[in-house]
C-alpha positions, 0 to 999 in steps of 0.5 A: 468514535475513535479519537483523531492522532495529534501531530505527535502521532502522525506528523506532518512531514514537508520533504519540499527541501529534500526534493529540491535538494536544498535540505538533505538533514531535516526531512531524514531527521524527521522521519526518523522520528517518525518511523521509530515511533509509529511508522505513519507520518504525512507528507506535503511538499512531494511536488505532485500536481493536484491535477493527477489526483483529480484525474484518477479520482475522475476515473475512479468515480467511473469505473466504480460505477460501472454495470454489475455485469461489466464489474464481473468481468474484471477479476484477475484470471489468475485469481492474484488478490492485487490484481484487477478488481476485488469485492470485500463483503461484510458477514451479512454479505453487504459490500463494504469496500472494493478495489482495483490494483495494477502494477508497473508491469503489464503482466511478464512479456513487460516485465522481460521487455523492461530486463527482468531475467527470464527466472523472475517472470513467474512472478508478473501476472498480466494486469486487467484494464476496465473499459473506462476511457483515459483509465490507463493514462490517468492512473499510469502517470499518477503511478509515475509520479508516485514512484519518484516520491517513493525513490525520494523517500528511500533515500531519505530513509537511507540518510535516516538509517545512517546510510548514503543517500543511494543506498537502496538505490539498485533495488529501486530501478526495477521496482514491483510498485502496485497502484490501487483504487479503494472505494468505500461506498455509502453503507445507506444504514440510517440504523447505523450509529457508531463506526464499523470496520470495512477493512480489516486490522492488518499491516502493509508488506512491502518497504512502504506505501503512500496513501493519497485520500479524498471523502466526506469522512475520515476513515483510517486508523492506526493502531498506536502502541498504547493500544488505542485506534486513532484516525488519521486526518484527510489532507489533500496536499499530503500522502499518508506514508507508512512502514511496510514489513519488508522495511521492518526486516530491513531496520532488524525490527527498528521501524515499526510496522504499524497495523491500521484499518479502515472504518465506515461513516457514521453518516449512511451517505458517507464515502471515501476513495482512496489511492494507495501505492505499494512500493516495492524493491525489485523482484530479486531484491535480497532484505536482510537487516541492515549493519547499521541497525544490528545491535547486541541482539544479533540480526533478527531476521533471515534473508528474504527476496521480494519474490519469496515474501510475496506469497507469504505476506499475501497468505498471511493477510487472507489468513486474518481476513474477517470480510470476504472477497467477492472473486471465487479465483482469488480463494483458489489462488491463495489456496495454491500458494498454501500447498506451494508453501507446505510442499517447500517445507515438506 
């Protein structure tokens, strides 16, 4: 078993100061501390009611448990690998993990309703919503919720890089936050002793996300730069915070993103659920190293829009994929973004 991260490695965080506007030094000092180092920290203190959590853990729970028949009907028609429900499936083709995401826009008529331009809408795919009753509301206020952490955080994080608190400010009001539902259900294994990864290595590509989780077992770890897997600890009070690759960029390599992974239970009946939020700039957000974060070693990144790094961070997660997605389209979509990506090369 992988050892579990002391507070050193993942820290606990209380931005109760820094919401309530009583304390602007302490939280951006710490995280600071945090995401030069490991680029994952915990927080309490968000100001989120617990009630949130239960309801979309409630619905959750339902639609995890729908028929098989109704379950094939929920894959994104367009085959958008963080849209609606996707099925990963170890090589013995046992399911491992599955997971079901919707994003802030409701596909692109939304988005134009909300003031995206017209030449961003290709962007936007219509989300897919379960026949679960209460699932819209429960995971749409939650997402509310999470996104004003996420809002909090940035400016944090702007006080952090030795920027004015509204920096990213702009980026922010039309954010492309995704919200997901992960279950990892009972492997039922009785022969299984030791851990078994159930959700590859990889790293995060957006500025960050926020990890709500609940279970019998604590299933996900870091990779930590002495080379060691350590595993997060399960706190209901706090979100798991860590560094997306958008945010690497933007701190010119300053804040690490940190490659983590999910492994099952020892125990043939364990489970977890989990809720992560993938926060993300607007669609036509330019990420580029900020003057505050470039040394003598010069800018190390070029420019990137929200829009055109995407498709890159979505082919370069499939491309290190060990277990395999259940849903035939979402291969033909990253099929189509390869062809995409080689003829702009061409």
């Amino acid at each position: 078993m992988s050892p579990l991260a002391p507070p050193d490695l993942v820290p606990v965080i209380d931005i109760s100061g820094f919401v309530a506007g009583t304390d602007l030094e302490t939280a951006p000092r710490l995280i600071r501390e945090a995401a030069t180092t490991t680029g994952f920290f915990q927080v309490v203190g968000h100001g989120i009611d617990p009630a949130h959590f239960d309801a979309a853990y409630a619905v959750a729970e339902v639609l995890m448990a729908l028929p098989e028949e109704v379950k094939a009907t929920l894959g994104s028609p367009s085959g958008h690998p963080y849209r609606g429900l996707m099925r990963n499936y170890d090589k013995q083709g046992a399911l491992v993990s599955e997971g079901f995401t919707i994003a802030r826009f409701d596909g692109p008529d939304d988005a134009r309703a909300h003031g995206v331009p017209e030449e961003y809408l290709g962007f936007f795919v219509e989300n897919v919503w379960p026949p679960v009753e209460g699932f819209a509301d429960a995971m749409g206020e939650l997402a509310r919720h999470t996104r004003g952490v996420g809002r909090q955080l940035m400016s944090a994080f702007a006080l952090a890089l030795d920027l004015p608190a509204d920096h990213f400010d702009e980026g922010l009001v039309l954010d492309t936050t995704t919200s997901t539902i992960r279950s990892y259900p009972p492997h039922r294994d009785a022969s299984r002793t030791g851990e078994s990864v159930v959700f590859d290595s990889h790293f995060d590509g957006g500025m960050l996300t926020l990890l709500h989780q609940r279970g019998t077992y604590d299933g996900l770890q870091i990779l930590a730069q002495d080379g060691e897997w350590y595993t997060v600890p399960t706190d209901d009070a706090a979100f798991v915070i860590n560094i997306g690759e958008l945010m690497h960029r933007w701190t010119n390599g300053r804040w690490p993103a940190t490659r983590h992974r999910v492994v099952s239970a020892s125990d043939p009946d364990g489970h977890r659920f989990t809720l992560p939020t993938f926060y993300r700039a607007s669609v036509d957000t330019v990420v580029a190293p900020l003057e505050t974060q470039i040394g003598p070693e010069g800018a190390l990144f070029e420019p990137v829009t929200v829009l055109s790094w995407e498709g890159r961070h979505i082919l370069s997660s499939f491309r290190e994929r060990e277990h395999t997605s259940a849903h035939p389209a979402s291969e033909a979509y990253v099929a189509r973004l390869e062809a995409a990506v080689g003829a702009s090369r061409a």
